[in-house]
N, C-alpha and C positions, 0 to 999 in steps of 0.2 A: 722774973716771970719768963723771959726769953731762954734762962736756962732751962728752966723747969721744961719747957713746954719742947726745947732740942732734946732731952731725956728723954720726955715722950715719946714724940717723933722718932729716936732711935730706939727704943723698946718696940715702940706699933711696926715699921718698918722691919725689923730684925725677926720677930713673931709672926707676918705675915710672909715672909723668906723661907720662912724654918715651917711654915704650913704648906707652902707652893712646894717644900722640898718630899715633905711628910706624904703630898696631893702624887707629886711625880714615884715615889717610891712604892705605894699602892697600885700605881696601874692609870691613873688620871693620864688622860693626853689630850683631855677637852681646852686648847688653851686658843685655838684663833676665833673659840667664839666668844671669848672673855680679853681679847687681845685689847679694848679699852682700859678696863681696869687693869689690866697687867701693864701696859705703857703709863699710865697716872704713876702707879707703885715703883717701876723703875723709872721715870721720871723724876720724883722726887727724893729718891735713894740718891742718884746720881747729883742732884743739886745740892743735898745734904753734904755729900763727902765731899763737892767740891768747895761749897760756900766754908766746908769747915777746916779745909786741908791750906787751901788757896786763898791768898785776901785782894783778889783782884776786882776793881771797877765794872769791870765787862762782865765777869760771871754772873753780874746781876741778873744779867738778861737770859742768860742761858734755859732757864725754866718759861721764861717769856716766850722764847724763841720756842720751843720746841714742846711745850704743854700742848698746848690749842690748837696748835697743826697737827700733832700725832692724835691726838682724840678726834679730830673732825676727820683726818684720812682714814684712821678706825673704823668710823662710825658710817663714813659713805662707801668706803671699799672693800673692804676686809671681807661681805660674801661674794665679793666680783673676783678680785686677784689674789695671789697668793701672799703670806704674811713681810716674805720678804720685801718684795714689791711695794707695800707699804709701810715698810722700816726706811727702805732707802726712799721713796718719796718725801718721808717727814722729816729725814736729816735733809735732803737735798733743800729744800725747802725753809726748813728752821735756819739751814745755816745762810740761805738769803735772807732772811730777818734778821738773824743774827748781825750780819756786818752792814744791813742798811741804819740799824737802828732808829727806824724812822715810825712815830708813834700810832700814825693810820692804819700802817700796815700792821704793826701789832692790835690797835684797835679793832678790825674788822679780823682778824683770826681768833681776838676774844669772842666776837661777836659771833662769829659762825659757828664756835665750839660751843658756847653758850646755847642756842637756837637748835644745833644739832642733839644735844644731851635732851634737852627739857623735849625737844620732839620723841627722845626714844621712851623718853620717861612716859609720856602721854601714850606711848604706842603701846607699853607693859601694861599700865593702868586700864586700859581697854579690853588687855587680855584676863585668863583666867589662869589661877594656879601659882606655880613655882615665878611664873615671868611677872606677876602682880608684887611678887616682892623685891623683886628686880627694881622697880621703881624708882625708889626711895634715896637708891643708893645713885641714880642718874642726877637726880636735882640735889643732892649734895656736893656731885662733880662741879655742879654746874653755879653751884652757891659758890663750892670753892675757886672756881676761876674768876668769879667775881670779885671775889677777895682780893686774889692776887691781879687780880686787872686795875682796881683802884689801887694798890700799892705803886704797881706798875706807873700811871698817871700820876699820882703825888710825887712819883722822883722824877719825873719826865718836865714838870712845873718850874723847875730851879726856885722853888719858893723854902724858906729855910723852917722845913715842917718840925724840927727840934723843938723851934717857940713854940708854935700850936698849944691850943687850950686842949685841943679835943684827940689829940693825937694819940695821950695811951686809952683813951676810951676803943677809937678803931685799931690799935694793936689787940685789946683783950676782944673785940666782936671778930677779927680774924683771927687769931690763933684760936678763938672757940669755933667757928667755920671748920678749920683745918683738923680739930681734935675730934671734932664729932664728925664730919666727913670721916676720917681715921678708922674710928671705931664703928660707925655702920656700915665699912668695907670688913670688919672682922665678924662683926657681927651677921651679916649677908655672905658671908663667904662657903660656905655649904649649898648658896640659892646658885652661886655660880659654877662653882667644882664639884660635879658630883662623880661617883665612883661607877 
């Protein structure tokens, strides 16, 4: 199953690349107002190649560290300052999570990404038009950091989740999270990039 679903992952990932390329060679340059979804996508591209390249302990976190703080610094600054500005805040930032490895802290940066995402989703829902389908694709962010927030806590546990009864049950509810998040970013992807 965990193959199948890294195939995936590298096909949806490679296909949404090769559209951002298709989106740039059109004339597209609408990107710091989609700079959420674009940080999720390279976020997870880079977890991908490293989780697959690298078999290191620590990489674990890497997605931990730097998901939740790049969508929440997205979501509160990106019409304040300019893009860089909030590139280097969310490394600066990720990589102090990164080496505290201390569970609160990544809790509450789940939690503020989470709170900020479903905020913007209710903010689209209230609107009319293009921004109404916008929606959809916020509270599947926000499902999916969920996901990876409880994975995040079951390895934080030192409990030996291999026994577990119930454990490939929440592998297949998050890798179905992550696949349908996936595909209603392809699927939304015209509501975001238009010409």
């Amino acid at each position: 199953m965990n193959e199948l679903f890294d195939f995936f992952r590298f096909v949806v990932l490679f296909a949404f690349f090769v559209r951002i390329a298709i989106y740039t060679i059109k004339g597209g340059k609408e990107f710091s107002s989609n700079f959420v979804l674009l940080s999720y996508m390279v976020i997870w591209s880079i977890n991908t190649l490293t989780l697959n390249l690298i078999t290191n302990d620590q990489l674990f976190y890497l997605a931990h560290a730097f998901t939740p703080i790049t969508l929440s610094l997205g979501l509160l600054l990106i019409k304040r300052v300019k893009v860089l500005w909030v590139i280097i805040s969310s490394l600066a930032i990720g990589l102090i999570l990164l080496r505290a490895e201390n569970l609160y802290l990544f809790a509450a940066s789940y939690f503020l990404a989470i709170a900020l995402l479903l905020k913007q989703s209710l903010t689209y829902v209230r609107s009319y038009g293009r921004n109404l389908e916008k929606s959809s694709i916020y509270i599947f962010l926000s499902l999916s950091l969920f996901a990876s927030f409880i994975v995040l806590v079951l390895k934080s546990t030192n409990y030996d989740w291999y026994q577990a009864q119930y454990l490939p049950y929440l592998r297949i509810v998050r890798l179905t999270i992550y696949s349908l998040t996936f595909i209603m970013i392809h699927v939304k992807f015209r509501r975001f990039f238009t010409y």
